[in-house]
Kinemage of the C-alpha trace (Angstrom):
@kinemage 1
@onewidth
@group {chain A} dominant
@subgroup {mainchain}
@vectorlist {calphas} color= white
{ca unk a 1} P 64.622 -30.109 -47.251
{ca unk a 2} L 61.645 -26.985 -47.832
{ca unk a 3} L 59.291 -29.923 -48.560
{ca unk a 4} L 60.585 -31.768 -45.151
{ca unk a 5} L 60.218 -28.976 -43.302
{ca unk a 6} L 56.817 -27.321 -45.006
{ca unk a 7} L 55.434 -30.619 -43.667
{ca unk a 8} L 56.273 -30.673 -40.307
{ca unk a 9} L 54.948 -26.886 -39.956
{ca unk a 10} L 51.762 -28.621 -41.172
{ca unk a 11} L 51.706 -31.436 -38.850
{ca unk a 12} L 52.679 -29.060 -36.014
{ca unk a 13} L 49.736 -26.493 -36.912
{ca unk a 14} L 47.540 -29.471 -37.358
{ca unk a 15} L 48.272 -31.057 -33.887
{ca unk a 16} L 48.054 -27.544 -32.330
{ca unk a 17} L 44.402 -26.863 -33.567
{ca unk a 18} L 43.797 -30.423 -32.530
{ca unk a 19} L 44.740 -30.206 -28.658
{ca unk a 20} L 43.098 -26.845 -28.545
{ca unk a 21} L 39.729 -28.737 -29.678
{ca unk a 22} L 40.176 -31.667 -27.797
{ca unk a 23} L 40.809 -29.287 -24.328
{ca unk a 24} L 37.598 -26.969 -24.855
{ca unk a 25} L 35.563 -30.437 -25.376
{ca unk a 26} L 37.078 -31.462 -22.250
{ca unk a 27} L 36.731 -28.252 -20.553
{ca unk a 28} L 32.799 -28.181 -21.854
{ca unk a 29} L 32.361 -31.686 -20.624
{ca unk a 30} L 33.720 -30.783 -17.133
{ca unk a 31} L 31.680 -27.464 -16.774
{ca unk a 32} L 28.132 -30.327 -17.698
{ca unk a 33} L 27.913 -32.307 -14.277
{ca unk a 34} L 25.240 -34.353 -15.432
{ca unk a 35} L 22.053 -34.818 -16.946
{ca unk a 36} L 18.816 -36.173 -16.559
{ca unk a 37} L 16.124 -38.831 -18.638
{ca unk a 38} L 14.107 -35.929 -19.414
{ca unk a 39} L 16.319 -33.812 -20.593
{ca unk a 40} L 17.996 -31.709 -18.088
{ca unk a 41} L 21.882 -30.999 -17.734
{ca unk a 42} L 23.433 -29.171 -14.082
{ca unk a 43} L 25.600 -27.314 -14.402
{ca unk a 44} L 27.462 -25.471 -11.277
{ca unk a 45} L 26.616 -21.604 -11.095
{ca unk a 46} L 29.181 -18.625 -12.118
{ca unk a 47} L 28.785 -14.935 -11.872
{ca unk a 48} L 27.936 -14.796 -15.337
{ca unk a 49} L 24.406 -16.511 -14.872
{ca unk a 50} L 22.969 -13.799 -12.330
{ca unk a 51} L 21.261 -12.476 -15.373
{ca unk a 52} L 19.158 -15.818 -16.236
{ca unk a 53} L 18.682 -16.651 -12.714
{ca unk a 54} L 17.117 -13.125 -11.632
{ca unk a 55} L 15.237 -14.219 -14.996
{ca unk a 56} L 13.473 -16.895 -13.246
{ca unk a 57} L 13.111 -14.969 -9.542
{ca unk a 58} L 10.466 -13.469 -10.994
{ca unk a 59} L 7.577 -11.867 -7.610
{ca unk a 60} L 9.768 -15.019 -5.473
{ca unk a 61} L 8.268 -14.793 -2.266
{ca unk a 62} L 6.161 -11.899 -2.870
{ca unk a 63} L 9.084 -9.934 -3.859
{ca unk a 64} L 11.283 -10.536 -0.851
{ca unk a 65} L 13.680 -12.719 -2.554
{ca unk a 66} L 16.826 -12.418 -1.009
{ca unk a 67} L 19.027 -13.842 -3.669
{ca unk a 68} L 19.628 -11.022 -5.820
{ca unk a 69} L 21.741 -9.683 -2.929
{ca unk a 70} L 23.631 -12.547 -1.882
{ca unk a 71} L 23.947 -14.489 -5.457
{ca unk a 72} L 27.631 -12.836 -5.987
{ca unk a 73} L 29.004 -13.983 -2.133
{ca unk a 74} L 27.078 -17.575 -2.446
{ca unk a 75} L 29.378 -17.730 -5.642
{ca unk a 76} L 32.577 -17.639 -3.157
{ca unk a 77} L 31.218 -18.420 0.097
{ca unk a 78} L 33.335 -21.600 1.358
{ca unk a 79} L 31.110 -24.396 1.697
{ca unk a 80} L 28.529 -23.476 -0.585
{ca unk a 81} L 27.344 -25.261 -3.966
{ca unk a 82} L 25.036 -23.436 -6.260
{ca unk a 83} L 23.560 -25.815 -8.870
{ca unk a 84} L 21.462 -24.685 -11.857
{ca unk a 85} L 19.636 -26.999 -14.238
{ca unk a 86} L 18.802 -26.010 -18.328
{ca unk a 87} L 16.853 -27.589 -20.751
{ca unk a 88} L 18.945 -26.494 -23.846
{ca unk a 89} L 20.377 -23.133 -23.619
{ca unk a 90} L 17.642 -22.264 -20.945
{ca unk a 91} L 18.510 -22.295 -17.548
{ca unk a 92} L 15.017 -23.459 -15.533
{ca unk a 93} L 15.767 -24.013 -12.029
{ca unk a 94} L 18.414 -22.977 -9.254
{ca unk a 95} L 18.730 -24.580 -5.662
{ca unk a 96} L 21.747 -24.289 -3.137
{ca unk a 97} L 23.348 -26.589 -0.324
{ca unk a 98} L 25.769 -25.111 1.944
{ca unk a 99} L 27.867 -27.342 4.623
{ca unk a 100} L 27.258 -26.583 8.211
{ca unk a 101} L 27.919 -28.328 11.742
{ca unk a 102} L 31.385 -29.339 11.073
{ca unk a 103} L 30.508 -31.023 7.608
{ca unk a 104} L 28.010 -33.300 9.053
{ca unk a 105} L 24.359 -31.166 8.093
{ca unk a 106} L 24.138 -29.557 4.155
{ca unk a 107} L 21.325 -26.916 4.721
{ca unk a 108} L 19.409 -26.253 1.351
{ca unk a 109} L 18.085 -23.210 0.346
{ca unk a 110} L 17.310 -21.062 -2.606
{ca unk a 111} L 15.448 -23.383 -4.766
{ca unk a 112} L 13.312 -21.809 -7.511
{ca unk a 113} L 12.018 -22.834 -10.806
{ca unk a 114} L 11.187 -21.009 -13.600
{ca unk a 115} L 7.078 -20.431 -14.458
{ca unk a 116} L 7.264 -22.492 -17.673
{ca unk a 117} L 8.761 -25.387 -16.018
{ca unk a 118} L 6.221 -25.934 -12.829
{ca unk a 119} L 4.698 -28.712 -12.289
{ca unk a 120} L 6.884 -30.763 -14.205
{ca unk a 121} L 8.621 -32.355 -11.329
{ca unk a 122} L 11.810 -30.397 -12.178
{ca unk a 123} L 11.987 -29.026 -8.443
{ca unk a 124} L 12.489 -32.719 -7.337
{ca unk a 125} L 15.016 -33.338 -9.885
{ca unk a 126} L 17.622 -30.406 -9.249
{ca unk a 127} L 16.986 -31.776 -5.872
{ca unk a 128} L 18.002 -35.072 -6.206
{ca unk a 129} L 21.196 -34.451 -8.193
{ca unk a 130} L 22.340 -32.086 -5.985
{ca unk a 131} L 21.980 -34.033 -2.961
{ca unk a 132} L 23.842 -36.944 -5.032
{ca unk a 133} L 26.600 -34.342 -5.550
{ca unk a 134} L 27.305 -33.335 -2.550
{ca unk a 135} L 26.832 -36.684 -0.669
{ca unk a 136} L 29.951 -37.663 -2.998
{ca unk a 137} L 32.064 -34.380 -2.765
{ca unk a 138} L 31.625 -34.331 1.278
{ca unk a 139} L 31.118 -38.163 2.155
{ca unk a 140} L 30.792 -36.483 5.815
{ca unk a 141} L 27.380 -35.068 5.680
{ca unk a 142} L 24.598 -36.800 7.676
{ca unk a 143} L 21.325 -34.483 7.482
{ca unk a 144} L 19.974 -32.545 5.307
{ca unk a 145} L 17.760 -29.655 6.664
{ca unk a 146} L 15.588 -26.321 5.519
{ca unk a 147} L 13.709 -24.189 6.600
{ca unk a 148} L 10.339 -22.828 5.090
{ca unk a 149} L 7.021 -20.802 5.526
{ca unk a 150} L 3.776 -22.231 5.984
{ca unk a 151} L 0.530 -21.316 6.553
{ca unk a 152} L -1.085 -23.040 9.537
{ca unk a 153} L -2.081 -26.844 8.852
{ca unk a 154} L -0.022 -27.017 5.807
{ca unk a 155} L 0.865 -30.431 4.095
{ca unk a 156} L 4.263 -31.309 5.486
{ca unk a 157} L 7.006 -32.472 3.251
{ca unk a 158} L 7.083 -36.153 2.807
{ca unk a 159} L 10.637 -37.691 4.587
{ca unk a 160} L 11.270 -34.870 6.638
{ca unk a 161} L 10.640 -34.437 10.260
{ca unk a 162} L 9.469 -31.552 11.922
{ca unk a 163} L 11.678 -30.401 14.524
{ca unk a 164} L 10.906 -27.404 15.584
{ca unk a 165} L 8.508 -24.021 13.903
{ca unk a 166} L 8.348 -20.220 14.875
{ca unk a 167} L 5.724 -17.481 14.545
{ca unk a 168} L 6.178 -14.903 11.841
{ca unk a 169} L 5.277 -11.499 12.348
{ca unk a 170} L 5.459 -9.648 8.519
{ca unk a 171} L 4.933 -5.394 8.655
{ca unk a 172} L 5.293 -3.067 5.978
{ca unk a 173} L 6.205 0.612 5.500
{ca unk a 174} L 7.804 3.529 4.105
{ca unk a 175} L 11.398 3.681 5.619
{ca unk a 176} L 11.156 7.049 6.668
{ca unk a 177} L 8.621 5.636 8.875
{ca unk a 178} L 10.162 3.839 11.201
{ca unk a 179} L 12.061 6.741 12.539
{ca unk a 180} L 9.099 7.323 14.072
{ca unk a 181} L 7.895 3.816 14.315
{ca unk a 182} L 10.569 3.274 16.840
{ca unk a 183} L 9.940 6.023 19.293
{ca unk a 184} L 6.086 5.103 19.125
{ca unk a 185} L 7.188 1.525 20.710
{ca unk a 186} L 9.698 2.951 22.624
{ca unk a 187} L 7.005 5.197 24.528
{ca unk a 188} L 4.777 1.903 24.327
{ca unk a 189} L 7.302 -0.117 26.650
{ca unk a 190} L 7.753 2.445 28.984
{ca unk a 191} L 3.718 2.640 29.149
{ca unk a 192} L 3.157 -1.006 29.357
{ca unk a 193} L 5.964 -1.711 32.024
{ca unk a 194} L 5.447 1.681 34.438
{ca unk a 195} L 9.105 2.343 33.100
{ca unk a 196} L 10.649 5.431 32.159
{ca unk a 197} L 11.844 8.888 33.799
{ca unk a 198} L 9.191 9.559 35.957
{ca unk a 199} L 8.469 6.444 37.196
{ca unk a 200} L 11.797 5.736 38.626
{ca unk a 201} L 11.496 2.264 36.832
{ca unk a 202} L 14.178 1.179 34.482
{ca unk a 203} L 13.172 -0.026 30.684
{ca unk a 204} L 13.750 -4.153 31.064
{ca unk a 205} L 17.988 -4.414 30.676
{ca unk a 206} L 19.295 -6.059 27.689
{ca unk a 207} L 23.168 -5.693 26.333
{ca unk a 208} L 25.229 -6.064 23.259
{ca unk a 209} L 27.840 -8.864 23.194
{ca unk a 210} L 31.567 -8.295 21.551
{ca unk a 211} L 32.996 -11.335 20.193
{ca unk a 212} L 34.634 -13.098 23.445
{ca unk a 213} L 31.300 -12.825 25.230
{ca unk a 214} L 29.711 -14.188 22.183
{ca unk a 215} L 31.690 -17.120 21.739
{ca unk a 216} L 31.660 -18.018 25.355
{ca unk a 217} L 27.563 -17.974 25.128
{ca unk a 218} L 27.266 -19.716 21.985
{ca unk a 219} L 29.174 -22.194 23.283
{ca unk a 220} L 27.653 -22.838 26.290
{ca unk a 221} L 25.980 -26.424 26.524
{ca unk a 222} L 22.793 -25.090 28.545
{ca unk a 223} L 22.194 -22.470 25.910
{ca unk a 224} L 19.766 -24.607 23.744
{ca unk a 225} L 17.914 -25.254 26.316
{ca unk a 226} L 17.890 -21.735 28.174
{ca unk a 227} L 16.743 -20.079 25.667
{ca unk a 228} L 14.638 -22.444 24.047
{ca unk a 229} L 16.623 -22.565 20.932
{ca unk a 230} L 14.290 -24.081 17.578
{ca unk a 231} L 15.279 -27.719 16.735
{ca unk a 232} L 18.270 -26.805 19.001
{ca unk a 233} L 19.898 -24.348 16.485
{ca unk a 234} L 20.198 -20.311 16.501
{ca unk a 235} L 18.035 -19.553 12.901
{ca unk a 236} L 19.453 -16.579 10.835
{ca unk a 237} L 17.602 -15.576 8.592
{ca unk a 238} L 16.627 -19.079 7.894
{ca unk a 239} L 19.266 -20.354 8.288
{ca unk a 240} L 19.855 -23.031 11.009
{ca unk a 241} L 22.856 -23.582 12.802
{ca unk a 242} L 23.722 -25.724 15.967
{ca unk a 243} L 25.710 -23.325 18.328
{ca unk a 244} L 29.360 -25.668 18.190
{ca unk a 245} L 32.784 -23.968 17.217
{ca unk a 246} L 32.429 -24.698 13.781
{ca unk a 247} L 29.342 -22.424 12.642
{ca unk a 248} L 30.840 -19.532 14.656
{ca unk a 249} L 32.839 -18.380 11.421
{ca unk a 250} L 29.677 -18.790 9.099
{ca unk a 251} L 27.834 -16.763 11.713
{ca unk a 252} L 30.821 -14.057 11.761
{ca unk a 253} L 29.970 -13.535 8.039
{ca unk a 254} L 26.762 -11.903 8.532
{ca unk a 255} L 27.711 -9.004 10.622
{ca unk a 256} L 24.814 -9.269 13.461
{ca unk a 257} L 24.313 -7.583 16.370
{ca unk a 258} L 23.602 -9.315 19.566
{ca unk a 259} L 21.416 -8.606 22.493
{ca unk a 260} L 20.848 -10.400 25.436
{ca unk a 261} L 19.624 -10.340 29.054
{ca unk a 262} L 22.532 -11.356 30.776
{ca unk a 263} L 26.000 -11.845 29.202
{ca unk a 264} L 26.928 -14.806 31.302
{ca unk a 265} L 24.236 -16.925 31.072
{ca unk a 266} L 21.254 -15.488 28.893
{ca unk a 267} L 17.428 -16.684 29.407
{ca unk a 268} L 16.502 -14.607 25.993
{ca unk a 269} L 18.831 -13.740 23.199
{ca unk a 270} L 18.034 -11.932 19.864
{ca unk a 271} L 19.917 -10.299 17.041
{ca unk a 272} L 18.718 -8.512 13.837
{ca unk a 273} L 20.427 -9.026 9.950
{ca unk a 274} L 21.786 -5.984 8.557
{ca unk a 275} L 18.769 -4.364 6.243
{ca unk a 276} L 19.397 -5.341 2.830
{ca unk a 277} L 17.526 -4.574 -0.625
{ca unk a 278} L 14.559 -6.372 -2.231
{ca unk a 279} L 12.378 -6.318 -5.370
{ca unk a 280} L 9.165 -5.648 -3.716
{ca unk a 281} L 7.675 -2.418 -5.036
{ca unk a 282} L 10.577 -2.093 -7.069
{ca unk a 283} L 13.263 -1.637 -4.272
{ca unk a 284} L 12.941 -1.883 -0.922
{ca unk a 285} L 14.519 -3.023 2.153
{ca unk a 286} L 14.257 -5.897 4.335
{ca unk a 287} L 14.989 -6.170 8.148
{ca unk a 288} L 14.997 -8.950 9.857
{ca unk a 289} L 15.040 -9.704 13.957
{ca unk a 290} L 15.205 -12.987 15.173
{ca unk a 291} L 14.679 -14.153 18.658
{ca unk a 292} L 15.005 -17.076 21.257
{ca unk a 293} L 13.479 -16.807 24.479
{ca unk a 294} L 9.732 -16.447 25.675
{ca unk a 295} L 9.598 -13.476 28.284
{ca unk a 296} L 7.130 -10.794 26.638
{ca unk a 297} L 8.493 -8.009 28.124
{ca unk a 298} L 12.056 -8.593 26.786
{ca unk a 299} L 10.741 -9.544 23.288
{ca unk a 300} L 9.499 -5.860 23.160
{ca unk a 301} L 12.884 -4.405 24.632
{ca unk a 302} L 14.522 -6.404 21.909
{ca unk a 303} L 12.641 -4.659 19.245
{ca unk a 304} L 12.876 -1.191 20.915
{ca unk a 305} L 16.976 -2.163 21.029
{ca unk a 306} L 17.116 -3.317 17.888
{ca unk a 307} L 15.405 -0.442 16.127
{ca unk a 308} L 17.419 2.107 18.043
{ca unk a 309} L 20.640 0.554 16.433
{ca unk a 310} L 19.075 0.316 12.596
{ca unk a 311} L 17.879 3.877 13.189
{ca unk a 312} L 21.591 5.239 14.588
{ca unk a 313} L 22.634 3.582 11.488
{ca unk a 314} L 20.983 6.023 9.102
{ca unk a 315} L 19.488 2.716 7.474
{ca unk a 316} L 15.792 4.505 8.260
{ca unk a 317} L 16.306 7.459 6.619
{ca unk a 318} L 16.164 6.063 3.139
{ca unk a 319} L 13.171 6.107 0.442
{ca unk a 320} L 11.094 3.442 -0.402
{ca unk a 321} L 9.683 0.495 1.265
{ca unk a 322} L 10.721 -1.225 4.266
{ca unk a 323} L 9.898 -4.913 5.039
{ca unk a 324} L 10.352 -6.147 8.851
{ca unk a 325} L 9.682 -9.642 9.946
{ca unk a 326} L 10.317 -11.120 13.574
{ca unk a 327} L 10.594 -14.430 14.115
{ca unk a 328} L 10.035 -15.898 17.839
{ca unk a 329} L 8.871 -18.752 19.421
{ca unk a 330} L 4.869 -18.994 18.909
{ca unk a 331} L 3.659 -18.116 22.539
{ca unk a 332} L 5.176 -14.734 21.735
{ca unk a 333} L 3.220 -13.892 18.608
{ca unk a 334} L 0.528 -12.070 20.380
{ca unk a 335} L 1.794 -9.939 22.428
{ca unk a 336} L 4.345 -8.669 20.031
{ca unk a 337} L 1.894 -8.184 17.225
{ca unk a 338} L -0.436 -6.173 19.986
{ca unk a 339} L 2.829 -3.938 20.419
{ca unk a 340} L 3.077 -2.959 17.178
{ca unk a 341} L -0.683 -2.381 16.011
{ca unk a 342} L -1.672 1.201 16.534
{ca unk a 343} L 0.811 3.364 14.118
{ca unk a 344} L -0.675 3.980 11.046
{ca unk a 345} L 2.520 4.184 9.084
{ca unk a 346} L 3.490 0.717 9.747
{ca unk a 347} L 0.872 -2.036 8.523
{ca unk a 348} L 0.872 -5.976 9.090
{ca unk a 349} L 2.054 -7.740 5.478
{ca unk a 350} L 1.022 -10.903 6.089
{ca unk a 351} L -1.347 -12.839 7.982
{ca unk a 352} L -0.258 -15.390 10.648
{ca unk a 353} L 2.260 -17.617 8.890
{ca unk a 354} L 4.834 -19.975 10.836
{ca unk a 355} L 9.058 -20.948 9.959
{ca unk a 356} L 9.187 -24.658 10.159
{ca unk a 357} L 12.722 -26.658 10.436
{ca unk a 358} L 12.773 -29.813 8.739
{ca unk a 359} L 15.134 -32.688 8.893
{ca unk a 360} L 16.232 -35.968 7.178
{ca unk a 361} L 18.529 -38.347 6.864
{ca unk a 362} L 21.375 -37.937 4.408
């Protein structure tokens, strides 16, 4: 009866180690979504690879890459895939699709590729699986879009369409500066306009919005056209977005502040991201104010406005480095660049560059 019973403990430890083998293969199998002929597997990202992928983000966009800020929320943000590819152990490239426009458009963003691996054709490949992931885990989607910088008469990406592009104006300086930096363009507007105490002239009127008022404008049909809205979406932070019920959540997450020129039935609207931190010169901030709309003069009441409300923050008072871009639409560019020149704490970045919005078929 021992012997019996000796040899069902030993069958029973046996099958125990057995299932416990069998369910990490499985569970290893499931984590590998695929592979590829030349020797990539995809795998979806986790918290635990921020260390590899800040590995490869190595002087991204001259150092204003914003994914080491948002890599933890894109790891829970509903909607959004993160998909990494490794050769090996080695993870070598990282690009992201998140669902927009009431599952019919998967915006992609974030792509990068480590320096060993360019100019293999491994940007194309993470590309292609992940598009052939998510057209099978949402069957809904339609278009695919992005956004990107380009220098002027730039090669266009093969299959897309161009629907719509946007002047970038890039300016650098230390954040103390722009405490001052914003008074210096506040007295510029007053100049420019004949506004101000003593002329009897008010500053050019633009308000905040609270959330009713925001909804009802966003969801305005005329809006697009009103304010001359890119490719007919409101961009933030590069992010494009048709104004319809269904984005209104995504664009709660971000925490912007509005202005416009009327809250009814706005000809301009603009709003600025909350400054956030970025490698460049080893930790700085970035700030950035988009707007729709071509009047000149509220453009520059937009930035006053804006800068006020960073500066009331305490978000100027920092050290370090602080990186502003403003995005508008092109007839815009200068004028507003002519508003800034002239303070010698605050220095232009970048040469004339231009946001392009890109479409294609799903």
């Amino acid at each position: 009866m021992a012997g019996n019973c000796n040899s069902l403990n030993t069958l029973f430890r046996h099958f125990f180690v057995l299932r416990h083998i069998t369910s990490s293969s499985v569970a290893m199998e499931k984590s590998c979504l695929g592979n590829s002929d030349d020797g990539l597997t995809f795998w979806l990202a986790e918290e635990k690879d921020y260390d590899d992928v800040m590995g490869i983000s190595d002087n991204i966009y001259q150092g204003n890459d914003y994914l080491p800020r948002r890599y933890h929320s894109w790891m829970t943000e509903p909607g959004r895939v993160v998909m990494l590819a490794r050769r090996g152990n080695k993870l070598v490239a990282l690009e992201s699709g998140l669902l927009v426009d009431d599952g019919c458009t998967v915006v992609v963003e974030g792509l990068r590729v480590c320096p060993s691996e360019r100019g293999r054709g491994v940007a194309g490949v993470i590309q292609r699986f992940l598009d052939d992931y998510l057209q099978k885990l949402h069957p809904s989607i339609q278009v695919k879009r992005l956004t990107r910088g380009v220098e002027p008469g730039e090669q266009r990406l093969a299959k897309f369409t161009l629907l719509a592009k946007r002047a970038v104006l890039s300016l650098v300086g230390e954040t103390v500066n722009f405490h001052s930096f914003t008074f210096y363009l506040k007295n510029k507007l007053h100049s420019s306009t004949g506004t101000g105490s003593d002329s009897g002239k008010s500053v050019p009127h633009l308000v905040p919005l609270d959330d009713k008022q925001l909804r009802k404008v966003l969801l305005d049909p005329d809006l697009p056209s009103r304010v001359q809205l890119p490719g007919g979406a409101i961009i933030q932070d590069w992010q494009p977005l048709q104004p319809i019920e269904a984005n209104l959540e995504i664009l709660g997450r971000r925490d912007l502040s509005w202005l416009v020129d009327d809250q009814e039935k706005p000809t301009f609207l603009s709003f600025y991201t909350p400054p956030y931190p970025i490698p460049y010169e080893g930790g700085s901030l970035r700030l950035n104010i988009d707007t729709f709309g071509t009047d000149a003069i509220l453009a520059r009441a937009a930035l006053v406005g804006h800068f006020q409300k960073v500066l009331a923050s305490g978000a100027f008072s920092g050290n370090g480095m602080l990186m502003l871009r403003v995005y508008m639409d092109c007839s815009l560019l200068d004028g507003i660049q002519s508003f800034c020149e002239g303070f010698e704490g605050v220095r232009k970045f970048r040469g004339y560059w231009e946001q392009e919005l890109l479409e294609r078929q799903f």
